[in-house]
Backbone bond lengths (Angstrom), bond angles and torsions (degrees), N, CA, C in turn:
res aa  C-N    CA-C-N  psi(-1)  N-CA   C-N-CA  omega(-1)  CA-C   N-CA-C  phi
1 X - - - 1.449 - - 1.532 111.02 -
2 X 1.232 116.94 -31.28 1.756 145.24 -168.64 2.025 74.49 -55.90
3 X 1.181 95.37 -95.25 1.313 112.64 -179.92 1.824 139.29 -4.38
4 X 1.532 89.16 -50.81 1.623 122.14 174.48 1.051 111.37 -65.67
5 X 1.269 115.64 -42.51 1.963 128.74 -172.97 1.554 102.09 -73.91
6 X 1.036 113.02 -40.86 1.707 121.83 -167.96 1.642 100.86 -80.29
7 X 1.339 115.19 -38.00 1.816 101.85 -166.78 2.096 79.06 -80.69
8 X 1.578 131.93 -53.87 1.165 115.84 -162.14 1.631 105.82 -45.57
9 X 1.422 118.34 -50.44 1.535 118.05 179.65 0.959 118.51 -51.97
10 X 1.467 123.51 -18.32 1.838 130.16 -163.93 1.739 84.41 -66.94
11 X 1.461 98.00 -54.52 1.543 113.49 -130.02 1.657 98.60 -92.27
12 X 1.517 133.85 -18.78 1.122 149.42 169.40 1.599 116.81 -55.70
13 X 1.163 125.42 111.41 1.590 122.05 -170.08 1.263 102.41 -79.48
14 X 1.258 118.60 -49.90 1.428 111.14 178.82 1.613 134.70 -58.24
15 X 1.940 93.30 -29.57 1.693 81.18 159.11 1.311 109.30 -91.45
16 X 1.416 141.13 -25.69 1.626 93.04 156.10 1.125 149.56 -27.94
17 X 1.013 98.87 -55.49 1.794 111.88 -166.41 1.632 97.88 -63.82
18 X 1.046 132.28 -36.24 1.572 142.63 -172.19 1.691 107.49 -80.68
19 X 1.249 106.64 -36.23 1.448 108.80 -172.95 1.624 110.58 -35.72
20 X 1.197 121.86 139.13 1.542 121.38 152.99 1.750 122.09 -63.35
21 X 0.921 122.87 109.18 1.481 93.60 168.01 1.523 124.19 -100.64
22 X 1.046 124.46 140.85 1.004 156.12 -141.74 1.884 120.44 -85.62
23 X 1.836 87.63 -39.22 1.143 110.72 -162.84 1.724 107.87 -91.25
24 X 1.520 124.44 151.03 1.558 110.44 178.37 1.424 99.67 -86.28
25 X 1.762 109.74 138.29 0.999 127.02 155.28 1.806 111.88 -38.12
26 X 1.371 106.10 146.76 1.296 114.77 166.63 1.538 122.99 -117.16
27 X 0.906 130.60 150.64 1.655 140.75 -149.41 1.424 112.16 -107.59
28 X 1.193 104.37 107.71 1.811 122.98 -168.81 2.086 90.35 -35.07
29 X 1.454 108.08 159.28 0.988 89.85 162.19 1.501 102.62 -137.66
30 X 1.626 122.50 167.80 1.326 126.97 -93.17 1.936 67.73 -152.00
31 X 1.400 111.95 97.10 1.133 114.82 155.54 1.969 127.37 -57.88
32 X 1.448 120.09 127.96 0.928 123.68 177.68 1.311 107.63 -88.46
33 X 1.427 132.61 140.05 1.376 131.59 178.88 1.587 109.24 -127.33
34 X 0.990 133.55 119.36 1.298 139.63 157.56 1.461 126.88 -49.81
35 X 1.750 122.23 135.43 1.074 117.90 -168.09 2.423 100.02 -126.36
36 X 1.338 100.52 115.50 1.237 104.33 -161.33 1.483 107.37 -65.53
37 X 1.519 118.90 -1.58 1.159 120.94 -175.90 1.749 126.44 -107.86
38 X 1.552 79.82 22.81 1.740 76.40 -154.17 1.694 79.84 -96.59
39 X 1.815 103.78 172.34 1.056 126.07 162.61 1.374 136.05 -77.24
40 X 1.241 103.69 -176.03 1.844 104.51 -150.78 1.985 72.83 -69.40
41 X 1.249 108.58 144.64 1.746 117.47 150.26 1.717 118.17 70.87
42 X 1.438 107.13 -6.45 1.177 124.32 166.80 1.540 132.46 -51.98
43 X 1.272 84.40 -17.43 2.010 109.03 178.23 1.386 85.99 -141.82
44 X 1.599 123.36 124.79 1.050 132.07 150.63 1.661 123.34 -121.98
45 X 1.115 111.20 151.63 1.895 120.35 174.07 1.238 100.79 -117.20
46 X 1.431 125.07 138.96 1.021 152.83 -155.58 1.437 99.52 -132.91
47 X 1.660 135.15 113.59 1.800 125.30 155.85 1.681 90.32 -151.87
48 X 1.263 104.20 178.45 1.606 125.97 -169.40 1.577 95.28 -122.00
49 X 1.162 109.71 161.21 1.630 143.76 175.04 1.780 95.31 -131.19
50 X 1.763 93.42 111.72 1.743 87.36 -160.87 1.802 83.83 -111.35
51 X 1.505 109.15 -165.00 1.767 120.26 169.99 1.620 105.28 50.97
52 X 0.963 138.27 12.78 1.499 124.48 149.14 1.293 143.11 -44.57
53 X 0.959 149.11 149.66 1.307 149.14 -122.37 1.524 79.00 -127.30
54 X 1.610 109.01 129.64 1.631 106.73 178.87 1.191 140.77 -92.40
55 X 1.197 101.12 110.04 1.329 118.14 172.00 1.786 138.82 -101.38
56 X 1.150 116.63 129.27 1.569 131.57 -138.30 1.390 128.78 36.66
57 X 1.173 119.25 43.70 1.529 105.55 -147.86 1.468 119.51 107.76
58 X 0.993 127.83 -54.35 1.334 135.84 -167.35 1.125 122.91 -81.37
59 X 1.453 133.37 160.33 1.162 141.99 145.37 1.630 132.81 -119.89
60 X 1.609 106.62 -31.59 1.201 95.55 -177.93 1.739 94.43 -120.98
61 X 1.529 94.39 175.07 1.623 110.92 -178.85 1.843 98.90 -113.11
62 X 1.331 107.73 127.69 1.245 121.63 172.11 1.830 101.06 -88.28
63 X 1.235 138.81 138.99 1.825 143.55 -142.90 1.806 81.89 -155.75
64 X 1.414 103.89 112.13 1.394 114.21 163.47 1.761 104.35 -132.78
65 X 1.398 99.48 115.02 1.572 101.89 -156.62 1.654 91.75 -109.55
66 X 1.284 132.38 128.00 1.774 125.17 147.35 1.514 102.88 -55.82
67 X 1.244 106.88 118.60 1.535 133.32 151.36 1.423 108.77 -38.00
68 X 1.700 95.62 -88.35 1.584 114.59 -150.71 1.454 111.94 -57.90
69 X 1.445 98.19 -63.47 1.726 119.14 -164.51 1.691 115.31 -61.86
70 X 1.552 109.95 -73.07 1.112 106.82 -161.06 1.644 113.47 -146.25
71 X 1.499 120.58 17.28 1.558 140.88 142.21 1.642 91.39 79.10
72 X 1.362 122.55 25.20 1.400 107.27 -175.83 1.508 113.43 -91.74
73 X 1.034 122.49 159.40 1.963 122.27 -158.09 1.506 86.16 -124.35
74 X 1.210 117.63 118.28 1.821 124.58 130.64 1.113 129.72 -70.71
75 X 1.568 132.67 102.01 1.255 140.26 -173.88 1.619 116.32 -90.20
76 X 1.274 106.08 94.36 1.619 101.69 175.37 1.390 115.40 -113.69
77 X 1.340 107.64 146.85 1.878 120.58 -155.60 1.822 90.34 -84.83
78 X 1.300 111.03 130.75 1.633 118.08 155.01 1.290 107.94 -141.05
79 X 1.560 101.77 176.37 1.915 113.55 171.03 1.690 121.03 -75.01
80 X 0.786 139.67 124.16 1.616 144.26 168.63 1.831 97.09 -32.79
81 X 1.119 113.77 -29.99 1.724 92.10 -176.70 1.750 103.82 -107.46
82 X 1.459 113.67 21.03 1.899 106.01 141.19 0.860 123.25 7.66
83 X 1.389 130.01 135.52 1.422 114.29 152.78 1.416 107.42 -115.26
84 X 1.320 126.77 -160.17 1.176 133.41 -160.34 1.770 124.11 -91.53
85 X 1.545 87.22 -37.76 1.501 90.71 151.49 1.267 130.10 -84.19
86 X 1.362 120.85 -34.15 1.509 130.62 163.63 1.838 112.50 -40.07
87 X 1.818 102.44 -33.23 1.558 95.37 172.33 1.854 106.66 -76.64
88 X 1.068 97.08 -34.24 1.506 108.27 -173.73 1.495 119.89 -29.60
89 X 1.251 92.22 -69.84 1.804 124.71 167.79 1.150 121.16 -57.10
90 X 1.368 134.86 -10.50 1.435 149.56 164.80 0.983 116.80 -98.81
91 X 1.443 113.86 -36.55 1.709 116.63 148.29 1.785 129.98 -50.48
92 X 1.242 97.32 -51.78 1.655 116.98 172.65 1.640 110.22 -64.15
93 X 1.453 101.36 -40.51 1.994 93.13 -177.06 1.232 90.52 -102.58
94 X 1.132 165.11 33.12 1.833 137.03 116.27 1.492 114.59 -114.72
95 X 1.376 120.63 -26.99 1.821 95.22 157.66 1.063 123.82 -95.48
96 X 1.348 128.48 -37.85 1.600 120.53 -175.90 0.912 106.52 -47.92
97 X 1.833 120.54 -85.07 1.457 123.69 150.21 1.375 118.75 37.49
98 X 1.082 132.55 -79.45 1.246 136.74 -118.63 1.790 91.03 -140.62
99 X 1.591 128.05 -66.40 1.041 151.76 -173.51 1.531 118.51 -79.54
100 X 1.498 135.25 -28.66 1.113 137.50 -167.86 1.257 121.32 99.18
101 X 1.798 131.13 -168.94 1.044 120.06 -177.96 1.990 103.06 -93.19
102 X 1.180 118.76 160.10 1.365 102.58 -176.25 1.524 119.13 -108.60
103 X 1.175 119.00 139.04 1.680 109.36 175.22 1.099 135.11 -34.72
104 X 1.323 97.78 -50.19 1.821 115.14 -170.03 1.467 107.43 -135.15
105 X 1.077 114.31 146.20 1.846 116.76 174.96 1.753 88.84 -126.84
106 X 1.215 102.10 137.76 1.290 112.89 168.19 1.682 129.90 -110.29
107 X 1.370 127.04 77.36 1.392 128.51 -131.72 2.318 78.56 -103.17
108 X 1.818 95.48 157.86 1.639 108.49 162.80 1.443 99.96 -135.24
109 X 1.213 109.45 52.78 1.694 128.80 151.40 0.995 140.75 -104.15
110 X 1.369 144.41 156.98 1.557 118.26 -167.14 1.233 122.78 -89.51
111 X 1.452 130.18 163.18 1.577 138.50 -152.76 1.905 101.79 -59.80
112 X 1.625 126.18 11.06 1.442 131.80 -136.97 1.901 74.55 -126.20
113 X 1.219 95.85 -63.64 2.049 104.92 171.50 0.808 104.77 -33.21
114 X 1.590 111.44 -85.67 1.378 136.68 -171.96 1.221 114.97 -26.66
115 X 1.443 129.56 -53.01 1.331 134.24 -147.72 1.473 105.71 -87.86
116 X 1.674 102.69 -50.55 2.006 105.43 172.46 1.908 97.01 -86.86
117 X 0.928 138.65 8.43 1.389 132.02 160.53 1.879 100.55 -70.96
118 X 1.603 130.55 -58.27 0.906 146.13 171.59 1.721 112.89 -35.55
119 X 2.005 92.43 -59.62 1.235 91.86 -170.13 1.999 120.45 -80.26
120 X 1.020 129.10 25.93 1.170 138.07 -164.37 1.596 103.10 -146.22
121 X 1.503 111.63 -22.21 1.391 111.27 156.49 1.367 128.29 -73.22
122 X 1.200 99.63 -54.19 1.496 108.30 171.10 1.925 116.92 -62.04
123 X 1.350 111.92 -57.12 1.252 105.89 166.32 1.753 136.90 -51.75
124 X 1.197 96.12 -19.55 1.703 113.25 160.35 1.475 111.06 -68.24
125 X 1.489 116.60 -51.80 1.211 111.82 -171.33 1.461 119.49 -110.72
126 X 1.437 119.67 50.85 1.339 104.76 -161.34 1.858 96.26 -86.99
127 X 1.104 127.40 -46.76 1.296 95.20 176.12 1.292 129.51 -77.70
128 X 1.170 130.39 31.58 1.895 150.00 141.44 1.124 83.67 -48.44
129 X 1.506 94.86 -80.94 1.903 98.72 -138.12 1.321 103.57 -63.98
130 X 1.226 150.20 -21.75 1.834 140.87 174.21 1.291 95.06 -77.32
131 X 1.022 135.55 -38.56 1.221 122.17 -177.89 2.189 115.31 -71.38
132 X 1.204 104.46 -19.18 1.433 115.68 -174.66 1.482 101.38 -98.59
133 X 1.112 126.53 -0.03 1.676 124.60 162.10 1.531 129.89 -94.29
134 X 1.203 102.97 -47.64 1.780 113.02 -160.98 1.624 98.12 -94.04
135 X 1.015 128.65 -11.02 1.555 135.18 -164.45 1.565 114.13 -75.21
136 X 1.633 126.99 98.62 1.255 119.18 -163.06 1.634 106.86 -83.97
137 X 1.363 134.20 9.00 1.490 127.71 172.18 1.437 104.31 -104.01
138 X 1.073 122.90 14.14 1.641 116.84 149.94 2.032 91.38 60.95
139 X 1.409 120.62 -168.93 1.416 138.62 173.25 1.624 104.02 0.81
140 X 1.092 97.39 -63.34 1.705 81.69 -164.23 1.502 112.00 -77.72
141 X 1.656 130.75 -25.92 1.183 126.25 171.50 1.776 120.01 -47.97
142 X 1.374 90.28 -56.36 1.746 99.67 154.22 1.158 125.97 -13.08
143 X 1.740 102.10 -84.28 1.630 116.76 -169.55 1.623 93.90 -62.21
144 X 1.272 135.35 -32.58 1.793 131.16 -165.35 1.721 86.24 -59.05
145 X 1.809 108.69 -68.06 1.549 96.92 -169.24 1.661 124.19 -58.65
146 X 1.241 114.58 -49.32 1.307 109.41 -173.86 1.480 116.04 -56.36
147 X 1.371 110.38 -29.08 1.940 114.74 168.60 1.378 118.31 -72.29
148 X 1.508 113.17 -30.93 1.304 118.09 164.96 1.378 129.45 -63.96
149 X 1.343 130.78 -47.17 1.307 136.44 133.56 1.660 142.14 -17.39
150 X 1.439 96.44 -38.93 2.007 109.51 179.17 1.788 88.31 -90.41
């Protein structure tokens, strides 16, 4: 009888459509595409190298790789219990620094990271970023504000 109920439900449109499901949705995923024109750090990826065996202090490696341009990785040493601004600021003193603000960050953390990763990025740099929009001399207006600022 077990049986009978399950092929009628298979085959019943209406309990489809009604069914609960049960199961969690899964999340389209979101091709990354490379752009051959971009600049050094302009696309960055962001992941950790965690459980290391400690050394000076450290345990894990924070990995901020350029995507687009030229695939090069900055390896800077932190603790496995980081926090979010602590990545922030390690972000800001070796890429911003040096590279500018970046288009895109490409994080494999959850939407909880992501969201206060954003919000502590952006609030660090809010006069960066107005200053990295409206500015019609492109490169060198940049370097004028960000030197003007330190």
């Amino acid at each position: 009888m077990k049986k009978d109920i399950e092929e009628y439900v298979k085959g019943c449109a209406f309990c489809q459509e009604n069914k609960i499901n049960t199961h969690q949705l899964k999340l389209c995923l979101v091709s990354i595409t490379t752009n051959t024109e971009a600049e050094p750090f302009e696309v960055i990826t962001i992941d950790f190298i965690v459980k290391l065996p400690l050394s000076k202090g450290y345990n894990t490696i924070l990995t901020i790789t350029d995507h687009d341009c030229s695939k090069v990785a900055i390896f800077i040493p932190c603790n496995e219990t980081i926090t979010v601004e602590g990545v922030v600021n390690l972000i800001i003193k070796h890429v911003f620094s040096h590279y500018g603000f970046p288009r895109r960050v490409i994080l494999d953390q959850d939407m909880c990271f992501m969201s206060l990763f954003m919000k502590y990025f952006i609030s660090k740099n809010t006069v960066y970023c107005q200053a990295f929009y409206w500015c019609p001399a492109g490169k060198q207006c940049k370097l004028h504000k960000f030197t003007s600022q330190i």
